[in-house]
Each structure stands twice: as C-alpha cells, then as structure tokens.
C-alpha positions as CSV (number, residue, x, y, z in Angstrom):
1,X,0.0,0.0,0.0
2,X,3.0,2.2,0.4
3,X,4.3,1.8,-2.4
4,X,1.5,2.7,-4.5
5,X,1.0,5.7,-2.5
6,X,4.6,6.5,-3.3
7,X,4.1,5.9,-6.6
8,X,0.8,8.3,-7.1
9,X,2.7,11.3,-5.0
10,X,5.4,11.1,-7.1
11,X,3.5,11.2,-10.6
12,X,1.5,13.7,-9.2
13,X,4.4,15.8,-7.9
14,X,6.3,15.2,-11.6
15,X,3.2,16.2,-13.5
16,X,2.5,19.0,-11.4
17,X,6.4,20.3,-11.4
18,X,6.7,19.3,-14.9
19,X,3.6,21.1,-16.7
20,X,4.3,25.1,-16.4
21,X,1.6,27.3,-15.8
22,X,0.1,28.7,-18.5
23,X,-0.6,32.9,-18.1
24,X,-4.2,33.6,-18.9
25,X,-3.0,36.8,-20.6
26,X,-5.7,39.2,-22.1
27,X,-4.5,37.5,-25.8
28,X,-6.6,34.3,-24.9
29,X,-9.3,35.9,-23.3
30,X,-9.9,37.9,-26.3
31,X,-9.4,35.0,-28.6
32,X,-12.2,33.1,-26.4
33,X,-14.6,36.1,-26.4
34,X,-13.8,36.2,-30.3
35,X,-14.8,32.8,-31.1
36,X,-17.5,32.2,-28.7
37,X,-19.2,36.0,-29.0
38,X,-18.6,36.4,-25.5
39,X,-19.9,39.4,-23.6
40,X,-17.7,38.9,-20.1
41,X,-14.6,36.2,-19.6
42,X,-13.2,36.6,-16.0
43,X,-9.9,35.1,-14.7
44,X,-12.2,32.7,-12.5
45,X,-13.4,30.8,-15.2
46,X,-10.2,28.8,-15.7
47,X,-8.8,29.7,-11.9
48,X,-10.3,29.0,-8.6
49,X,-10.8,32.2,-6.3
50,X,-8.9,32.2,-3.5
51,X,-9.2,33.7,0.0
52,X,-5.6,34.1,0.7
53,X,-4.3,37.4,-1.1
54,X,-1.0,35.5,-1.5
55,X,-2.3,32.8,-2.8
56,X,-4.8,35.0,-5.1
57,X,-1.7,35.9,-7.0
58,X,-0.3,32.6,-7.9
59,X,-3.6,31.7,-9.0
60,X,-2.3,28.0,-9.4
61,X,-5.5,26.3,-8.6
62,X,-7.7,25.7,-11.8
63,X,-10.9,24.7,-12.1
64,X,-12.4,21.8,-14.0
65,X,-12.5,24.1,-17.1
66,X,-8.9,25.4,-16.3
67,X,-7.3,22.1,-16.6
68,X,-9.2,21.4,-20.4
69,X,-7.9,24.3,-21.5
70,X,-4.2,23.6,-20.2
71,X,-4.1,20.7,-21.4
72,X,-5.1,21.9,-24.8
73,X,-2.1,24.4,-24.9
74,X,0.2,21.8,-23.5
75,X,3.1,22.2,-24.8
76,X,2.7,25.7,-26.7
77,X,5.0,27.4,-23.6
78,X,2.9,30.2,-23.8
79,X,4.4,32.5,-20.7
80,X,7.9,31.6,-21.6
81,X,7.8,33.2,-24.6
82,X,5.6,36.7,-23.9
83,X,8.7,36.7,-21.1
84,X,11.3,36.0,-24.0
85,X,10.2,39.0,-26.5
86,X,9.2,41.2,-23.3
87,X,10.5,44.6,-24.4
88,X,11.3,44.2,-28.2
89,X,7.6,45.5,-29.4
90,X,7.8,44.0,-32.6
91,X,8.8,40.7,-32.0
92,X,6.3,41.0,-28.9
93,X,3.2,41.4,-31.6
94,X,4.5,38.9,-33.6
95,X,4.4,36.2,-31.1
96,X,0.7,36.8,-29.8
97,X,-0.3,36.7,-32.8
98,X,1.4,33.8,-33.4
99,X,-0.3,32.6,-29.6
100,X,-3.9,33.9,-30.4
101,X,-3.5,32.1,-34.1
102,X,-2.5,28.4,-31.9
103,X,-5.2,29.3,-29.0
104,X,-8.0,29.7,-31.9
105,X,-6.8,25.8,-33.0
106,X,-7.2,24.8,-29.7
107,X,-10.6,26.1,-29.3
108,X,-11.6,24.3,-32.2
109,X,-10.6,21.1,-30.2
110,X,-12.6,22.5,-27.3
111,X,-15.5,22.3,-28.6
112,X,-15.3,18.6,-29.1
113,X,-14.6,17.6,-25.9
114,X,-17.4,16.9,-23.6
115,X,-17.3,18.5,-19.7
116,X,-18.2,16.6,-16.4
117,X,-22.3,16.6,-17.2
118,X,-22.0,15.3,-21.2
119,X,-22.3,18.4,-22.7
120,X,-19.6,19.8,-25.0
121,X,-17.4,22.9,-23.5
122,X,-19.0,24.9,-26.4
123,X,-22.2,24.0,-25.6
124,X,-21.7,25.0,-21.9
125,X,-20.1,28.5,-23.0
126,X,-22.6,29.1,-25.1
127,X,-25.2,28.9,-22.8
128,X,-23.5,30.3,-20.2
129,X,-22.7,27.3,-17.8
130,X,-19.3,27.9,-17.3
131,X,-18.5,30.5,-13.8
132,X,-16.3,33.8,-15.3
133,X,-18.0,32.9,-18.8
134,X,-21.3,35.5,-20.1
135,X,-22.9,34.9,-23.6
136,X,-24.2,37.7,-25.5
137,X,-27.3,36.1,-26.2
C-alpha cells in the first residue's frame, strides 16, 4: 500500500512540477470572447478564487474548465515566450499573434470535448454554464 501511495505522490508531484503554468493573458481571453461571441470572460473561469491574497496571485488552482484548456495548450510554452520578447515591441506582436493564431486551433478542439455533465465545453459556453464565462445572447 505504500508503495503505490509512493508511486501516485510522485507522478503527481512530476506532473505538477513538470507542466508550467500557463498565463491567462488578455490574448486568450480575447481570442475566447472572439470565437464564442462572449460578452464577459473573467480570470475565474479557468482559476479558482482564492481567500488568501497570497495565494490570489499565484492563481495556481484551476478549475475543471482550467485544466481542459491547459491541457489543450500543453506544450505551446505560452508564458515563456511573452517573457522571452518582453520589451522588443515587434517581436512581442508577432508572437501573440502567433499565440492567439495556436489558442484559436485549440478552441476548435474544445469544442469537441465533452465536460463533467456530457455536454460539449461549447455548448456549456454558449449557454453560459461555465463560472467567469457570459454569452451575448
């Protein structure tokens, strides 16, 4: 029993440690509220709110929603390089464009993939199921 306990911390602890966070930067909201016709997209949908202040800022709880899209963008190292072009303006554009272009692809795949209660994520955006998310209609 110990050793599968062993076992599941330490997955857990690699996957964790190994998947970076991925900054919900004002591209992809944008890019969400753009394909979905969004009226409102709050930080919350994707991250749990937190109590602690401190822990408000690390915002490394996700929700159920969060984790789709993170696993989506897996791979696409989305923070690492806005931090690599911060300051060269040109460069800077060129990569969130370059970021809103791969999120739009990966919205495409969201809509596919059903949530906890059977319904699509685009069907639960679209009529407003999702916490942080508002339709227009």
């Amino acid at each position: 029993m110990k050793r599968i306990t062993r076992i599941v911390l330490t997955a857990w602890l690699l996957t964790t440690l190994g998947v970076p966070p991925v900054s919900g930067q004002t591209e992809l909201g944008t890019v969400l509220k753009k394909h979905y016709q969004l009226r409102y997209v709050s930080c919350y949908s994707c991250h749990t709110k937190e109590a602690d202040e401190e822990a408000e800022k690390t915002k490394d709880k996700l929700t159920s929603f969060g984790e789709v899209i993170v696993n989506l963008v897996a791979g696409q190292q989305i923070t690492e390089r806005l931090n690599a072009v911060k300051g060269l303006e040109e460069e800077k554009e060129e990569v969130k464009d370059a970021i809103k272009r791969e999120f739009a692809e990966a919205l495409k795949k969201l809509d596919a993939v059903k949530g906890p209660n059977g319904k699509t994520y685009g069907e639960l955006i679209q009529a407003g199921e999702i916490d942080g998310i508002r339709p227009c209609k």
